[in-house]
N, C-alpha and C positions, 0 to 999 in steps of 0.2 A: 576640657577638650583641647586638645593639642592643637596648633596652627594647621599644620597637614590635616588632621581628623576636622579643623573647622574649614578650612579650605573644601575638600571633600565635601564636607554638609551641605554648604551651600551651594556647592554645584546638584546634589541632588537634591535639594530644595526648591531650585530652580527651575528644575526639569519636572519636577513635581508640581508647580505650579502652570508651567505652561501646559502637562497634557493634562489637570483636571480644566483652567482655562477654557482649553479648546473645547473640551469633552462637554461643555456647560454653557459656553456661548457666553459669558461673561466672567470678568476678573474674579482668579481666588486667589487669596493671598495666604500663606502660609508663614509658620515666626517658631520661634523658641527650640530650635531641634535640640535633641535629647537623644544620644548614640545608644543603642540597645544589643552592640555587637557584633552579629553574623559569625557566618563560617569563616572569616578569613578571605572572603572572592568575594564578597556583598558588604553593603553598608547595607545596615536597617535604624529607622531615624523613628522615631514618634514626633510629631510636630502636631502643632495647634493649628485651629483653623481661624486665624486672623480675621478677614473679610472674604465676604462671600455671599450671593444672593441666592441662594439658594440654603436646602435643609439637609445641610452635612453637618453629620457629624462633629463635636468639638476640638477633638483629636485623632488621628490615623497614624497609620506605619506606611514607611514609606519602604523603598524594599529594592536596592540599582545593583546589578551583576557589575562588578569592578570591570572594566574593560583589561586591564595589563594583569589580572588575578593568573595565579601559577599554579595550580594541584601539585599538592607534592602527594603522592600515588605509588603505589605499591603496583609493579605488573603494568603498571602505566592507566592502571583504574583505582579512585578511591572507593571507601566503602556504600556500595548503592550507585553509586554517579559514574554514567557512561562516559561523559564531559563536563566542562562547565557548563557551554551551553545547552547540554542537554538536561543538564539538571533546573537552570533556571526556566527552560520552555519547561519541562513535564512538569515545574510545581504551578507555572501562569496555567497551564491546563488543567489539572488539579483545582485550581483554585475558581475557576471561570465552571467546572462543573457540580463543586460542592456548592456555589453560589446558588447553581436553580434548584438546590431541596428546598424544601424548607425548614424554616427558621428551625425549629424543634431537633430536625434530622440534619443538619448544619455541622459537621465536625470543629470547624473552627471559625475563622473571620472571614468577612464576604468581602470578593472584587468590587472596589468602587469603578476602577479605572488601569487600565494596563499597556505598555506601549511595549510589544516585542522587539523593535528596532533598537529601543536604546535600553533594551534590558531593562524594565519601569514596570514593580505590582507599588497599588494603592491599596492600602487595604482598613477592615476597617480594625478599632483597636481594641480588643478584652479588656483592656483596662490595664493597673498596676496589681494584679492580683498573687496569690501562690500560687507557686510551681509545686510539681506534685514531688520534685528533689527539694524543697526547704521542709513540705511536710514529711517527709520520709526521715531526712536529715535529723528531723527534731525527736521520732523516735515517741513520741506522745500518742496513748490510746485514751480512747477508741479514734482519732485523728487520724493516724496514720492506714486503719483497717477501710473506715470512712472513703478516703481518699483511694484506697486501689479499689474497692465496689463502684465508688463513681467510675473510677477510669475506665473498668472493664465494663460496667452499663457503657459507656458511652461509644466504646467500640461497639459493642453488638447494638444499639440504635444505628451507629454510623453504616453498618455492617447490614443489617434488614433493611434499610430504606435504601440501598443503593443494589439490592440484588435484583439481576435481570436488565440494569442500566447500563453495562460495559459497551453496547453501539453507539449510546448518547458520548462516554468518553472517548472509544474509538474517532467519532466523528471531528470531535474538537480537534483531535491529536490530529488526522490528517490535514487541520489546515496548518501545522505549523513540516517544515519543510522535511521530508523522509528520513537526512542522514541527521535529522536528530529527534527519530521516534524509536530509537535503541531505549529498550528497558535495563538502566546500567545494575539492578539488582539479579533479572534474570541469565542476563550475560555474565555476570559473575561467580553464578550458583554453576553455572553451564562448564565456564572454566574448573573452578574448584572440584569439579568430578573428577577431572584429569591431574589435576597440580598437588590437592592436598595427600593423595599417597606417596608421594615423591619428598612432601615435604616432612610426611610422619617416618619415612625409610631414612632418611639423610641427617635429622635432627634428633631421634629418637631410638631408631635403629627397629622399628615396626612395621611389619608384614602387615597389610588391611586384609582380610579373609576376602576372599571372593562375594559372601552372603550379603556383606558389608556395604561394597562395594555396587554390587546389584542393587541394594535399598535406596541409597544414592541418589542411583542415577533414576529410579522411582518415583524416590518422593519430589525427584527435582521438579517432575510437571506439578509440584506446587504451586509455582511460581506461572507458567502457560498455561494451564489446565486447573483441574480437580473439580470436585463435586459443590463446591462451597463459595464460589469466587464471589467476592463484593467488594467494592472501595478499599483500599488502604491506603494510608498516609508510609506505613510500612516500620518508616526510621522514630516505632514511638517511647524515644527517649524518656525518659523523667523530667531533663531538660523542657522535652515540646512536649510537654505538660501542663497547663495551668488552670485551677478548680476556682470559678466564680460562682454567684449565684443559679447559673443554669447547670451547674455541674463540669465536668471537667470538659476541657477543650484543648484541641488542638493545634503545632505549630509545625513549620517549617513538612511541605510536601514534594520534596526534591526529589524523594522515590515515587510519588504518587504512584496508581494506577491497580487496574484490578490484577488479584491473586485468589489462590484460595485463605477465605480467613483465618482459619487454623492458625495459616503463620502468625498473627497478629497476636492471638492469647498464647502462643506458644512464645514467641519474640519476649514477651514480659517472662513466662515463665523459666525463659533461658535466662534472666537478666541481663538485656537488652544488649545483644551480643553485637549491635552496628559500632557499641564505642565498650568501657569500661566499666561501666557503670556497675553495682553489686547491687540487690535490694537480697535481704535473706529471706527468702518466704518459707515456714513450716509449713510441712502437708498440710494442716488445715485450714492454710491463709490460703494457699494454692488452690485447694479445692474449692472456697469460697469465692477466687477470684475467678475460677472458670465456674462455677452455678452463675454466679454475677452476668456472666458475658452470656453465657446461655442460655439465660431467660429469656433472654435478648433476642433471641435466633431462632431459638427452637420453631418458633410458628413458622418460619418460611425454609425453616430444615429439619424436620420430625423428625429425619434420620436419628441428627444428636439427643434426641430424649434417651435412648438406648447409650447405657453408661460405658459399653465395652465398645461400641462404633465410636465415642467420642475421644475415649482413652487410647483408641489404637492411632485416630487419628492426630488425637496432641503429640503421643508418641513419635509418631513420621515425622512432624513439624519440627519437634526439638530437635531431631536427630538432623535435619538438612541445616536449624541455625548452628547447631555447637560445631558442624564442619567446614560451615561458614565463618565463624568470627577464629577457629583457626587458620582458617587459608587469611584471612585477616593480620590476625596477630601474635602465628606462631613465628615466622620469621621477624629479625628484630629491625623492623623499619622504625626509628628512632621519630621522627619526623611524626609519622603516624601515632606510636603512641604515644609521645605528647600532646599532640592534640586531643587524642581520646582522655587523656588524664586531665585536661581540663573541666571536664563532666564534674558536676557537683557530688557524684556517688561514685568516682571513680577509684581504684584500685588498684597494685601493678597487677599487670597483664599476666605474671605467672602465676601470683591466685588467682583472676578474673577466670584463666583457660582450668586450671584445677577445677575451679570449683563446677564450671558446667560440665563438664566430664562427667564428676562424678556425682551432679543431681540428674545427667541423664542415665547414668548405671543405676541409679536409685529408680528414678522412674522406671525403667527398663524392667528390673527386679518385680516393680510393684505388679503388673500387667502379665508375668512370669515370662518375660522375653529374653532367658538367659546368653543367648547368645550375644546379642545388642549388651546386655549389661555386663559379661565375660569383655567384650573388648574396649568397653568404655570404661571398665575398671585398669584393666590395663593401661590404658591411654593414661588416665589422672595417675596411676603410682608412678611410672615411668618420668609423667613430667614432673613430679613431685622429687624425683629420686635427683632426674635434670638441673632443676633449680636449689635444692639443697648443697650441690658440689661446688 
């Protein structure tokens, strides 16, 4: 650890100590921080739990919004995140309402302790386990089949036990201050109605049909609305992946907040289009990964028993991420994707946008949506023709 990086530690070490302290009415002492990264605006620490009179945990995360952190931002928004601040209050919210499920229905680690003033989650720790990018990575079966079944269970658990709960997380959210209860995903999707024809006319030299364009601005009430809304963590990377003995679990809730789910198994089956990431699913990994999440569901969404409501609806979902991670990463924000190329599964950006193009013309195709799959074949030769010169 660097001087700077240990300087840093133990100011958040510090400040981790006096608000669990306070929060406990007697001395906790914290020791050995161990740096875990972040986005570039956070320090995240695993530290031990030294002394303490009480029954904590051995070790925690500790989790401080950089005060001087800078977004470097496309359109003056990163991907998901309204601001900084906004992102680290909706994940302390997030995180303060996955806490009251229970343990079982639990998507990832639970609030010990949290201090909005100084930008301060506690949280508790999964352990040193795999990420569902080193199993991926390693390309080993049945392992890698294993690990996306768990994943997508774990979604539809997280998904059924949180439907009809959106006023318990409304409620949290209003006590944190107004102008930072901006949803920076749905605000984004809102934008990209308008930006990303502009972008596919100037960069590519393509007309969006009107039908197109209409679907759009449809499926956008994904994100406000739909039939299906429950919990999302949203940004579920490979990265904020990790498979212990409970099964897979989740990190980082900077998007949190309810959606329709859809997005959630469709976001996997775009290949996780908030960064670079590639996973190559064949139709019958695909289809195993959505029965996986659907078993999950179905009891408190009969609708999706019916194979053509569920297929229309994955449909929609795909079609609002691939429009998404181009308004994303069809212009070349340099900045942006390097950090996205940091992803352990990441790719450049010219095959990442290929290839979802054209597994959503594939989809498209499959469901006989030729017009959807006429213009997303287009889109992938074009940029293919683009990047080849």
């Amino acid at each position: 650890m660097t001087a700077l990086l240990a300087e840093r530690a133990t100011e958040v070490v510090s400040a981790a100590q006096h608000l669990l302290t306070k929060r406990m009415g007697a001395p906790v002492k914290l020791s050995d921080p161990i740096e875990l990264g972040g986005s570039g605006r956070t320090t995240v620490l695993r530290v031990r739990v030294a002394e303490n009179a009480f029954s904590l945990p051995r070790t925690l995360i500790v989790k401080q919004l950089r005060g001087a952190a800078q977004d470097r931002r496309i359109g003056g928004l990163a991907p998901g995140v309204a601001s900084i601040d906004a992102a680290f209050l909706r994940e302390a919210v997030s995180y303060q309402f996955t806490t009251a499920l229970s343990s079982r229905h639990r998507p990832g680690a639970y609030l010990l302790a949290h201090d909005l003033s100084a930008r301060l989650l506690i949280l508790s720790d999964l352990g040193e386990n795999a990420s569902l990018t080193t199993v991926l990575q390693s390309g080993a079966e049945p392992a890698s089949r294993n690990a996306l079944m768990a994943f997508a269970q774990a979604m539809g658990r997280m998904h059924a036990a949180t439907v009809g709960r959106e006023p318990d997380f409304v409620a949290l959210l209003r006590r944190v201050d107004v102008v930072h209860r901006v949803d920076g995903i749905a605000q984004q999707a809102e934008a990209a109605i308008g930006e990303v024809p502009g972008m596919l006319r100037r960069e590519l030299n393509i007309e969006v049909p009107g039908e197109i364009a209409e679907r759009i601005v449809a499926g956008n009430r994904l994100f406000s609305a739909g039939r299906y809304r429950a919990f999302s963590p949203s940004d579920l990377c490979p990265d904020n992946v990790i498979l212990n003995a409970e099964g897979a679990r989740f990190l980082d809730y900077e998007w949190g907040g309810f959606r329709d789910a859809t997005l959630d198994i469709a976001y996997a089956l775009v290949s996780f289009p908030g960064c670079l990431c590639d996973v190559e699913l064949s139709r019958e990994r695909a289809r195993q990964l959505v029965e996986a999440w659907r078993s999950e569901v179905v009891g408190v969404w009969p609708a999706l028993a019916d194979d053509d409501v569920l297929a229309e609806r994955i449909l929609e979902a795909r079609l609002i991420w691939v429009w998404l991670t181009t308004y994303w990463f069809l212009p070349a924000d340099h900045a942006r994707i390097a950090a996205a190329r940091e992803h352990g599964l990441s790719i450049p950006r010219s095959a990442a946008l290929i290839n979802r193009w054209v597994a959503l013309a594939e989809d498209a195709r499959s469901v006989g949506d030729d017009i959807l799959g006429d213009f997303a074949e287009h889109v992938s030769a074009t940029l293919e023709e683009r990047w080849e010169e």
